[in-house]
C-alpha positions as CSV (number, residue, x, y, z in Angstrom):
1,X,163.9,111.2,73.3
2,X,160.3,112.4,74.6
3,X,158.4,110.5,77.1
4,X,154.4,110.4,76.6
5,X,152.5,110.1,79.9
6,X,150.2,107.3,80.2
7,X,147.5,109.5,79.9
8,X,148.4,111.9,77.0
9,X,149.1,108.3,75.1
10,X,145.4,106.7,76.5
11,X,143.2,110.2,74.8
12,X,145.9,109.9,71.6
13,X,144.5,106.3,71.4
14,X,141.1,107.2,71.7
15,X,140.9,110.2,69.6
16,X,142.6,107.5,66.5
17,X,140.1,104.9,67.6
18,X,137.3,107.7,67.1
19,X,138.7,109.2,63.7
20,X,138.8,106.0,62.7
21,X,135.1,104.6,63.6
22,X,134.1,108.4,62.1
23,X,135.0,107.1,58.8
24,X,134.1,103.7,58.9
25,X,130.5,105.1,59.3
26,X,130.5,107.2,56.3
27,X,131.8,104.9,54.0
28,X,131.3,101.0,52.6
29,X,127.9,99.5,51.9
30,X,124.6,100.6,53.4
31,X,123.1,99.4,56.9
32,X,121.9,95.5,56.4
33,X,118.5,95.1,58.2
34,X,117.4,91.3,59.0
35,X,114.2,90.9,58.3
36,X,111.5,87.5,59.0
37,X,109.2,86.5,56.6
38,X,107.5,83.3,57.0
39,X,109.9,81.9,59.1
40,X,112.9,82.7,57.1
41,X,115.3,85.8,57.7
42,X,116.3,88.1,54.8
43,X,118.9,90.7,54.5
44,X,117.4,94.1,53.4
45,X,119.7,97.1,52.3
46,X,118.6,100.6,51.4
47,X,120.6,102.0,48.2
48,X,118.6,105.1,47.5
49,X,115.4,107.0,48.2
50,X,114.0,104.4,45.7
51,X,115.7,101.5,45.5
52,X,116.2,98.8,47.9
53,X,118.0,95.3,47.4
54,X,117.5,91.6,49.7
55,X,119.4,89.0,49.7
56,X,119.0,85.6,52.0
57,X,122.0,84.8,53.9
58,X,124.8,83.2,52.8
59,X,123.7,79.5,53.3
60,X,120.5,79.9,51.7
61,X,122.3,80.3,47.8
62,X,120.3,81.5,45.2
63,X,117.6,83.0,45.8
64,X,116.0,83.7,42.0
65,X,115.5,79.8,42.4
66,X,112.0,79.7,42.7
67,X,108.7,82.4,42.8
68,X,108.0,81.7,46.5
69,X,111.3,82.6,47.1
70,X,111.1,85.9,44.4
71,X,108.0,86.7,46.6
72,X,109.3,86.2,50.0
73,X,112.2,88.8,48.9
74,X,109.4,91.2,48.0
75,X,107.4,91.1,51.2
76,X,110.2,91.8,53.3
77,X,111.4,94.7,51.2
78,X,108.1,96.0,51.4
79,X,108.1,95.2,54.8
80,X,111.3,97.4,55.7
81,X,110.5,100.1,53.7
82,X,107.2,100.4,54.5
83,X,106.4,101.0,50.9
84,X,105.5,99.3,47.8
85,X,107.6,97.4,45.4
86,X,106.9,98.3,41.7
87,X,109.8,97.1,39.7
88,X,112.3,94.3,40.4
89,X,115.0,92.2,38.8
90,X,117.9,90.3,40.0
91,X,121.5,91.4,40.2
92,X,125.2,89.3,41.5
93,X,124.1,86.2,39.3
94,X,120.6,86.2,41.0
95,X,121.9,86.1,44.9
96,X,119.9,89.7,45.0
97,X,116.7,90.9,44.2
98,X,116.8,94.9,43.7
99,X,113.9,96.4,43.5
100,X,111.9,100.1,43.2
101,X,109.9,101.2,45.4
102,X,107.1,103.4,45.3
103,X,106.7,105.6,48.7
104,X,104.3,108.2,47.8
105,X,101.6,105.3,48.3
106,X,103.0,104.2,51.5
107,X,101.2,100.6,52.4
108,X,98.5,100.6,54.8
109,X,99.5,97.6,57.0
């Protein structure tokens, strides 16, 4: 039977704790950024170069319910990304609002 210090079994814990957050941060979905428009906080995510999705948080429901709410989703992706929206539609039954965006004419706010 071989006996591992306390030591030598505190860095074997911490070396597995960091493999493990190593991975965690390379995989699963993309970073959620809150984001306030008019009083209401929306949930932006950047998929690729080009595309960016919102969603409102989970008590706020659909949010393809009304064109308010459609442009409320659109200000804050332009918002995050700092760029502007040219295409949209919704996706998950209309709890998201993907959309393209359009960075070479980076908004001037």
């Amino acid at each position: 039977m071989t006996h591992i210090s306390g030591a030598a079994q505190a860095a074997l814990a911490i070396l597995a704790a960091a493999g493990v957050a190593g991975c965690a941060a390379t995989a699963g979905d993309p970073p959620v950024h809150r984001v306030n428009v008019e009083g209401r906080t929306y949930l932006i995510s950047q998929l690729t170069a080009g595309t960016w999705t919102a969603t409102a948080p989970p008590a706020a429901g659909d949010v393809s319910a009304s064109a308010p709410g459609r442009a409320a989703l659109l200000q804050a992706i332009e918002q995050r990304s700092g760029c502007k929206v040219t295409d949209s539609d919704y996706s998950r039954n209309g709890k998201q609002l993907d959309a393209q965006v359009d960075c070479a004419s980076r908004l001037k706010n």
